[in-house]
Phi, psi and omega in degrees: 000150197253117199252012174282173189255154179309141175286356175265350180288314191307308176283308163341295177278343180310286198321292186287349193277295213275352169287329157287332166312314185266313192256348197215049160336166170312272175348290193299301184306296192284011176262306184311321187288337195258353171297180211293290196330294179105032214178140176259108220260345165295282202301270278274294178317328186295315208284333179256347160246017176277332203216329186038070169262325164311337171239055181284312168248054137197028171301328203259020182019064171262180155301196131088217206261006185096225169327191180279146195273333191288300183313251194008294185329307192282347175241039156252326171285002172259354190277306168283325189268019121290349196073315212357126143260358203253117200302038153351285211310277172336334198247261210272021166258295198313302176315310187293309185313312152294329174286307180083166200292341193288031169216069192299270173324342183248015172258331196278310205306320158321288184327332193254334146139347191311326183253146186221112186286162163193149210231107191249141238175276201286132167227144192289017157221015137263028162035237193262331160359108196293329188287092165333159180217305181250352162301098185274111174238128179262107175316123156260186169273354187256006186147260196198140189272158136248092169259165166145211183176118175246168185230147209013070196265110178325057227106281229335306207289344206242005216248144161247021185191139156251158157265112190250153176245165180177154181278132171268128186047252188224032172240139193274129138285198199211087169246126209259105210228100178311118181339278188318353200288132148264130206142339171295125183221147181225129166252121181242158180196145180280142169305148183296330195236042175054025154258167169266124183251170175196138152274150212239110164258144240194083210221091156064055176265109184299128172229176182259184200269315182307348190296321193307104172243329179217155173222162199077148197303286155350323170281329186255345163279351190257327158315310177279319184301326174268011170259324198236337137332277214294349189281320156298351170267304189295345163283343178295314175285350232243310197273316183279346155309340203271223233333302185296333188265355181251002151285336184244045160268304194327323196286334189250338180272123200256137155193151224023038146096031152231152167270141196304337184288017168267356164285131212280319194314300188305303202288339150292348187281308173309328169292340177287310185311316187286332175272332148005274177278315132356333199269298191283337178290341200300317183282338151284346156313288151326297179296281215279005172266347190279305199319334198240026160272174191288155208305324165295305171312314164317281195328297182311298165319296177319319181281319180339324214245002168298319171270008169276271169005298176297314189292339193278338123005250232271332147337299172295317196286285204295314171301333185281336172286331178326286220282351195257355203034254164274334149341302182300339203254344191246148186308321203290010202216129188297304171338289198321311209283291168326332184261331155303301158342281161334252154058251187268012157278320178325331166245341162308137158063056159095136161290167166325310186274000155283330170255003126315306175287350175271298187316327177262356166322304180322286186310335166279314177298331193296000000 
C-alpha cells in the first residue's frame, strides 16, 4: 500500500510547519500555556482565518467524519510537534466529527474559528469507559433537564459549547450544551502538559430539543475512536521532535573528548527509538484508514494502535530524557515539555492495558 502523501498534503503540512514556526515558537507556546488565559485567542484567528485549518473535516459538508481523515492526519502531527495549547484537537477534530454535516451553521462557526468545543466524557466512576452513568438527561416539555458531573474535560476553561454525553433512560446520548447555560460549573486546573482542564458540573441545566445530536452507543464509540486515532497522529509528532532533539544534543554533548552520539551503545539506543516511532506510524496509518470500516474493525484497529502508541510513547520520551541527562529534567529544555505531552497521551482516550482488554474482547465477539 502506498502511504505517500499527496502533493496538496504535502504543502499543507509545509503551510502549517512554517506558520508555527514564525507564530507559536517553544518560547512563544510556552508563555501562552503559563498566562492567565493558557491559550493564545490570536494564534486560535490565524489558524482559521490565516490557514483555514480549523475546517479541515467539514470543508466537503460530507457525512461520516467530514473531510478527508489523511489531511486531518497531517495536521494533528504537526499540531504535535508544536505543542499546540489552543483546543484544535477538541473543536475541529472531536467537534467537527460529531456534528456533521447536519450542523451546517455549527460547522462554519467552527470553521471561521467563533466556536470552541470541549468533549465532557470521562465521569468517576467509568475510568476510560465511554458510556455515560451518572450523566442524566430527562425529557422536559420545553426540551431536555441535564444532570451529572464530568471530570478533566479537556478545553472546558476556553470552550463556548461542551459537547456532553449522558443517558436518556439506558440509552447513551450526545448533546451539544452552551459553555454559558445556567446550571454550569466548572473547577479548572492546569494539565501536567501545559494545557487547561476542568471538571464540569451539570446541576438542572435547561437545554433545548435541539441540543440533542446523536444517539446510541455506536456514535459515541465511533466518535472517540476518530478522537484517539488523531491523537495518535499527534503523538507521532510529539516523538518525533523528542527523537530529532535528542540526535542533536548527542551530537554537542562531550565526554572523553568525543561527542557521545559516536557510541556505539547510544547509537543503538536511538535506533530502538526511530524503530519505535516507525512502529506507531505504521499504526497510526492503519487506524485512520480504518475509521470508515465496519464498526468491530475500526475498533480493533484503533486500540491496537492506542497501544502501539503508548508504549512508543513512553519509550522514546524516557530515552530522550536519559540521554539528554540532567537537562532533560529543566524547564528551560524543550524535551521536558514533549515528554509531558507524550505523558498523558499515553492515557487519554483509554491506557494501554484497557485497549488491550477491548481488543481481545473485540476479537472473541468476531
Amino acid at each position: 500500500m502506498d502511504f505517500t502523501f499527496t502533493d496538496d498534503q504535502r504543502q499543507l503540512r509545509d503551510a502549517l510547519r512554517g506558520y508555527l514556526q514564525r507564530n507559536n515558537g517553544f518560547s512563544v507556546r510556552t508563555a501562552n500555556a503559563r498566562s492567565a488565559a493558557g491559550w493564545s485567542e490570536s494564534l486560535w484567528r490565524g489558524l482559521a482565518d490565516d490557514l483555514g485549518i480549523l475546517g479541515v473535516f467539514v470543508l466537503d459538508g460530507a457525512g461520516g467524519i467530514g473531510g478527508d481523515a489523511t489531511d486531518m492526519m497531517v495536521v494533528m502531527e504537526e499540531l504535535g510537534a508544536n505543542l499546540l495549547v489552543e483546543p484544535y484537537f477538541e473543536t475541529a477534530v472531536i467537534g467537527a466529527s460529531a456534528l456533521g454535516a447536519a450542523h451546517k451553521a455549527e460547522l462554519a462557526a467552527i470553521a471561521s474559528g467563533d466556536m470552541r468545543l470541549a468533549f465532557a466524557w470521562a465521569e468517576t466512576a467509568t475510568r476510560f469507559d465511554r458510556m455515560p452513568r451518572d450523566t442524566i438527561a430527562l425529557r422536559t416539555t420545553v426540551g431536555w433537564r441535564l444532570d451529572g458531573h464530568k471530570i478533566v474535560v479537556s478545553g472546558a476553561p476556553m470552550a463556548t459549547h461542551f459537547l456532553v454525553t449522558a443517558r436518556i433512560g439506558e440509552e447513551p446520548a450526545l448533546f451539544l450544551v452552551e459553555a454559558g447555560a445556567v446550571g454550569i460549573s466548572q473547577q479548572a486546573f492546569p494539565t501536567i502538559d501545559g494545557r487547561r482542564a476542568a471538571d464540569v458540573a451539570f446541576d438542572a441545566v435547561a437545554i433545548p430539543d435541539s441540543a440533542l445530536i446523536a444517539r446510541g452507543a455506536e456514535a459515541i464509540e465511533r466518535l472517540c475512536d476518530v478522537a484517539t486515532a488523531m491523537l495518535g497522529a499527534e503523538a507521532l509528532g510529539v516523538m518525533r521532535v523528542m527523537l530529532d532533539d535528542t540526535i542533536a544534543f548527542t551530537k554537542e554533548r562531550r565526554q572523553f573528548g568525543q561527542a557521545i552520539s559516536t557510541f556505539q551503545v547510544i547509537q543503538h539506543r536511538m535506533v530502538d527509538m526511530y524503530m519505535q516511532l516507525e512502529l506507531a506510524t505504521s499504526a497510526v496509518y492503519r487506524a485512520v484508514l480504518s475509521l470508515d470500516a465496519a464498526p468491530a474493525d475500526r475498533a480493533r484497529a484503533v486500540s491496537a494502535m492506542k497501544v502501539t502508541i503508548a508504549d512508543a510513547c513512553r519509550f522514546v520520551g524516557q530515552n530522550a530524557i536519559q540521554l539528554h541527562g540532567g537537562m532533560g529534567m529543566t524547564d528551560e529544555v524543550a524535551v521536558t515539555h514533549y515528554f509531558r505531552r507524550a505523558t498523558v497521551i499515553e492515557s487519554e482516550f483509554g491506557s494501554a492495558d484497557w485497549h488491550r482488554r477491548r481488543f481481545v474482547a473485540l476479537s472473541r465477539a468476531a
